[in-house]
C-alpha positions as CSV (number, residue, x, y, z in Angstrom):
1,X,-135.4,62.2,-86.2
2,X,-131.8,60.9,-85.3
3,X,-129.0,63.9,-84.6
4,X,-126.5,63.3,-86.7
5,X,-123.9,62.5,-83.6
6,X,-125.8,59.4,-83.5
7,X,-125.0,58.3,-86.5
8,X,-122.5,55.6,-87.4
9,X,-118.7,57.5,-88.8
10,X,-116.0,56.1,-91.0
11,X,-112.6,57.8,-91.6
12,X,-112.1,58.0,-95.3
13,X,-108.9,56.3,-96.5
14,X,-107.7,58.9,-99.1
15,X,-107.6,62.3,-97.2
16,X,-108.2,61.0,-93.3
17,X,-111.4,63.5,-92.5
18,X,-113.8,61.8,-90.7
19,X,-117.4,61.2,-92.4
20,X,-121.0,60.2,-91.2
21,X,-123.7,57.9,-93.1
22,X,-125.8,58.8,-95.2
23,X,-128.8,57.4,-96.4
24,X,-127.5,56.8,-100.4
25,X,-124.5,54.3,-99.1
26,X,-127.5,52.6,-96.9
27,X,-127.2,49.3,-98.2
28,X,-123.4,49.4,-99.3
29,X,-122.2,51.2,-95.8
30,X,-120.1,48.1,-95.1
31,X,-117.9,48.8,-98.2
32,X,-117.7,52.7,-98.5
33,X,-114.2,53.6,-97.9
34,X,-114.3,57.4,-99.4
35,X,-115.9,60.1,-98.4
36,X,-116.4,62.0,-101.6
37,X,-115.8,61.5,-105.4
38,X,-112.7,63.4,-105.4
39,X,-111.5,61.1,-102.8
40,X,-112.2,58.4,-104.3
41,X,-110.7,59.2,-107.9
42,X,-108.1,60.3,-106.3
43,X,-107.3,57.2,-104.3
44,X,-105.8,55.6,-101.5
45,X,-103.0,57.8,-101.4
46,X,-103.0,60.6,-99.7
47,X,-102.7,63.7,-102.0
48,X,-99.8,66.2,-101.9
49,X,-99.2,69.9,-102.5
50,X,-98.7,71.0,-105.8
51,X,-95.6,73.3,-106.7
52,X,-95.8,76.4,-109.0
């Protein structure tokens, strides 16, 4: 069994955090840019603090 530090990593485009593979975006790894669903709906913009 791998350790997970062995794993390929991607920084996700919409918040910046750094993510590992995982064995769902196995055969799309080359085009996963998000690292979660709310990153994704949310975008390629970064988000920003809500007032109120």
């Amino acid at each position: 069994m791998r350790s997970k530090s062995d794993l390929p990593a991607k920084t996700c485009v919409a918040c910046g955090r750094p993510f590992t593979w995982r064995k769902k975006w196995a055969r799309d790894w080359a085009n996963v840019k998000y690292c979660s669903d709310r990153c994704r709906s949310a975008g390629a913009a970064p988000s920003t603090p809500r007032e109120g």
